[in-house]
C-alpha positions as CSV (number, residue, x, y, z in Angstrom):
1,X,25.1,7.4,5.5
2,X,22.6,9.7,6.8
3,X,19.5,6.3,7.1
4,X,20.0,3.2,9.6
5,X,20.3,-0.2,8.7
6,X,20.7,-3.2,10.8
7,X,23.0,-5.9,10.0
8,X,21.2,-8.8,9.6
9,X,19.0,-6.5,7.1
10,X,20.2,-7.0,2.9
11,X,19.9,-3.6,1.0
12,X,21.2,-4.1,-2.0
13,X,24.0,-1.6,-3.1
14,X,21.7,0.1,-6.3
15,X,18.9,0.4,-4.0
16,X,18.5,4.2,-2.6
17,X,17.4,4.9,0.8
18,X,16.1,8.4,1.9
19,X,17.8,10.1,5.0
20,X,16.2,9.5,8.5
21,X,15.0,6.1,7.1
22,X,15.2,3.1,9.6
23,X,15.4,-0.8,8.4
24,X,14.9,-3.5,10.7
25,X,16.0,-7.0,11.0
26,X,16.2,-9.4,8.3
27,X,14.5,-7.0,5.8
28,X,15.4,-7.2,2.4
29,X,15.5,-4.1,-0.4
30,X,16.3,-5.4,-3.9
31,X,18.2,-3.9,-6.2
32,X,17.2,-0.9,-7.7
33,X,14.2,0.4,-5.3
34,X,14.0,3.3,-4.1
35,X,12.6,4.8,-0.5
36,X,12.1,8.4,0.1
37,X,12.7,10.2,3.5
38,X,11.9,8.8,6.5
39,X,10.4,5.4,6.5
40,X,10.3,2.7,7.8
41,X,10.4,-0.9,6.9
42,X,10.1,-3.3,9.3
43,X,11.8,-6.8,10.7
44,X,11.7,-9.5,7.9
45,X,9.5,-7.3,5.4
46,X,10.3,-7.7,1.9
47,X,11.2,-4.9,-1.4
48,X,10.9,-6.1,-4.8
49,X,13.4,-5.0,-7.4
50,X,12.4,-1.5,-8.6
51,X,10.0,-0.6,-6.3
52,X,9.1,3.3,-5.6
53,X,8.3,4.3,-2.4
54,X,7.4,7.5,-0.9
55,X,8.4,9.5,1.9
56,X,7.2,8.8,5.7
57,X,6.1,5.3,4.3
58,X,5.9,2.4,7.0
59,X,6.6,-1.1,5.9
60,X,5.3,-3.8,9.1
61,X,6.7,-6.5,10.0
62,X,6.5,-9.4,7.2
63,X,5.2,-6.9,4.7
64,X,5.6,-8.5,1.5
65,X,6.2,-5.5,-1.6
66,X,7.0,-7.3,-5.2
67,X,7.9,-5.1,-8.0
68,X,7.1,-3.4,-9.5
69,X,4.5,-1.7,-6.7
70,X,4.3,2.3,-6.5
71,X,3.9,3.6,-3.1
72,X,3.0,7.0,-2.5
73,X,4.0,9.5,0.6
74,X,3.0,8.7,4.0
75,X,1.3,4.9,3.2
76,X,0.6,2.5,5.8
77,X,1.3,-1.1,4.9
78,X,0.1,-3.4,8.5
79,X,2.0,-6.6,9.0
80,X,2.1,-9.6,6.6
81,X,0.4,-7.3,4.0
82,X,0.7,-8.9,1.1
83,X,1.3,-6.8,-2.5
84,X,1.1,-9.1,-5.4
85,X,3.1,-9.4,-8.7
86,X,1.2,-11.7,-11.2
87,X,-2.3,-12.5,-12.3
88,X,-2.1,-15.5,-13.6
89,X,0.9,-16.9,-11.3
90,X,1.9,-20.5,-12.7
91,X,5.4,-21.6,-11.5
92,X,5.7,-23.9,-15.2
93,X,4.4,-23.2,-18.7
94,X,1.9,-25.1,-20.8
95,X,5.0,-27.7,-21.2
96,X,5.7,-27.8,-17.7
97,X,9.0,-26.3,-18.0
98,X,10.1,-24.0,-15.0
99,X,9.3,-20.6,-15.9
100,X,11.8,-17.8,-15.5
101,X,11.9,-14.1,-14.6
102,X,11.5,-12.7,-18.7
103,X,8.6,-15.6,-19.0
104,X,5.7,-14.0,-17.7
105,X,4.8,-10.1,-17.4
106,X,5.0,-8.6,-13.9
107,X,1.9,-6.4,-13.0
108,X,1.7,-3.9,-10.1
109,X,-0.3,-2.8,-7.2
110,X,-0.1,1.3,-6.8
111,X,-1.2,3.0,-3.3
112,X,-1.6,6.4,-3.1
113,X,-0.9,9.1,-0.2
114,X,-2.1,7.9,3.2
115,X,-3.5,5.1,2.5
116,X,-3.7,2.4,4.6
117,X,-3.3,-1.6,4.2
118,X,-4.5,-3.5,7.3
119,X,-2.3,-6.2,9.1
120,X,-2.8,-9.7,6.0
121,X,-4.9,-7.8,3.9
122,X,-3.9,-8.9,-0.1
123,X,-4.1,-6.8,-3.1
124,X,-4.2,-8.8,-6.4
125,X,-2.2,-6.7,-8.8
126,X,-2.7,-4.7,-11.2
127,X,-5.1,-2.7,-8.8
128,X,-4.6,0.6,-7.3
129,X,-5.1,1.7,-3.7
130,X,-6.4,5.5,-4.1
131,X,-5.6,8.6,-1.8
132,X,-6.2,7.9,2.0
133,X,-8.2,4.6,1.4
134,X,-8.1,2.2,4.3
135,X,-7.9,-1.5,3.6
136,X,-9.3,-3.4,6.5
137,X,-7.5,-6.2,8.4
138,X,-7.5,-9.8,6.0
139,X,-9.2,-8.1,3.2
140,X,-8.5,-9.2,-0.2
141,X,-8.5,-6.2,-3.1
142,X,-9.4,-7.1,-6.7
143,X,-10.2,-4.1,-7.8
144,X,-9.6,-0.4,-7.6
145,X,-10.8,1.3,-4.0
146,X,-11.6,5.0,-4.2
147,X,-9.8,7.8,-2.6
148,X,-10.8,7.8,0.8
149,X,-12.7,4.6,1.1
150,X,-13.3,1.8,3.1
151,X,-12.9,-1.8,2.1
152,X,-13.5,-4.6,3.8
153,X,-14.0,-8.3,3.1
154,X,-13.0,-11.2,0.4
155,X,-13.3,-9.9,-2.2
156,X,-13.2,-6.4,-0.4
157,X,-15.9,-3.9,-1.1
158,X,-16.8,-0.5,0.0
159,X,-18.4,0.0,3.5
160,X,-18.3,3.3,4.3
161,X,-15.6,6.8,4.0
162,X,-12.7,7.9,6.0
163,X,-11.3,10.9,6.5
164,X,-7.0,11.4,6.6
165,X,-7.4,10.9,10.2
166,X,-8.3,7.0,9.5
167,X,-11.8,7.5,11.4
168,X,-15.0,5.9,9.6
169,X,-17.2,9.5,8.4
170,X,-20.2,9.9,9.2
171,X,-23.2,11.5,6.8
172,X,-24.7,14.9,8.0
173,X,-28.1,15.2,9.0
174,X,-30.3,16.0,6.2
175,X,-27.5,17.1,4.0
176,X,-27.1,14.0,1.3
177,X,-23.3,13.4,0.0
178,X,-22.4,15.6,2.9
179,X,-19.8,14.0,5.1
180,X,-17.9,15.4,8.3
181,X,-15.1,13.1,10.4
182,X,-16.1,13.2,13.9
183,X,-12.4,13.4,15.2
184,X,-11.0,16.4,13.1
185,X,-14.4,18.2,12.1
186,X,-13.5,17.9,8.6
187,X,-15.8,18.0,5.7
188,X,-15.7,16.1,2.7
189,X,-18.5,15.9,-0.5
190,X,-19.7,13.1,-2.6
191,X,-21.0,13.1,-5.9
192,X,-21.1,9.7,-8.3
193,X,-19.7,7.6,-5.6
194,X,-16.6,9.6,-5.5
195,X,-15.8,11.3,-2.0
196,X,-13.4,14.5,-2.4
197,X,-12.6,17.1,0.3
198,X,-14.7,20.2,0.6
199,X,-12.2,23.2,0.0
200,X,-12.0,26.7,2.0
């Protein structure tokens, strides 16, 4: 076993864990997910059955993942993050009769590379989490945030960009849809509300 594990953690025996992977107390990974090369998934935080996660992913404390969420490489999810399942969550039908796992139609949340999910923040599945995004502490996602936006608020909306380094971008003088992170010198280009990174 080339991954750590502690013992009070449950890691179900389909579930595959990358090597150099750490998981911490009381965490639970159901059966059939998967986590890629290091990551790391902290005390009490929670994997849904199925669910793909990427490599160099880190999982807080309390994080809650329910299938069947995608994860991609190098995502930050803050403590007590919260990925949601259902859209119309009802624990009985129309007759009250308990409802089961085939009685209702799982729905996911998908995060793409480097994005970041501050500590509570909620995302309301189906919604996707684009490239580099950053979630802001508490906020609640209902809809799909842009690559390398930030979102804030309930219901979150867009505030500002950030760059891969996580710092807020700031708009050059003079030169509209032209944006530079102050920390790395980066420079990326808007156009139609969508932010990409200038090449070259």
């Amino acid at each position: 076993m080339n991954y750590r594990v502690q013992p009070t953690a449950q890691v179900d025996e389909t579930a595959e864990i990358g090597a150099g992977s750490s998981v911490w107390e009381l965490a639970q990974i159901r059966e059939n997910a998967r986590l890629g090369e290091g990551c790391v998934v902290g005390r009490g935080a929670y994997v849904g059955t199925g669910v793909r996660i990427g490599d160099n992913v880190k999982l807080q404390n309390y994080a809650l993942v329910y299938e069947p969420a995608e994860l991609g490489d190098g995502v930050f999810v803050g403590p007590a993050v919260v990925l949601t399942n259902d859209h119309n969550p009802r624990s009985v039908d129309p007759e009250g009769k308990l409802k089961r796992g085939g009685d209702w139609e799982a729905v996911g949340v998908k995060v793409g590379e480097g994005a970041s999910l501050g500590a509570r923040s909620v995302c309301v599945a189906p919604v996707r989490v684009g490239r580099w995004a950053m979630v802001a502490a508490g906020a609640v996602v209902t809809r799909d945030v842009p690559d390398f936006a930030l979102v804030v608020g309930v219901p979150a909306k867009r505030i500002g960009w950030v760059g891969r380094a996580g710092v807020r971008l700031v708009e050059r003088d003079g030169e509209e849809g032209v944006w530079e992170c102050p920390q790395t010198g980066a420079v990326y280009l808007e156009k139609d509300g969508v932010l990409a990174e200038r090449e070259g």
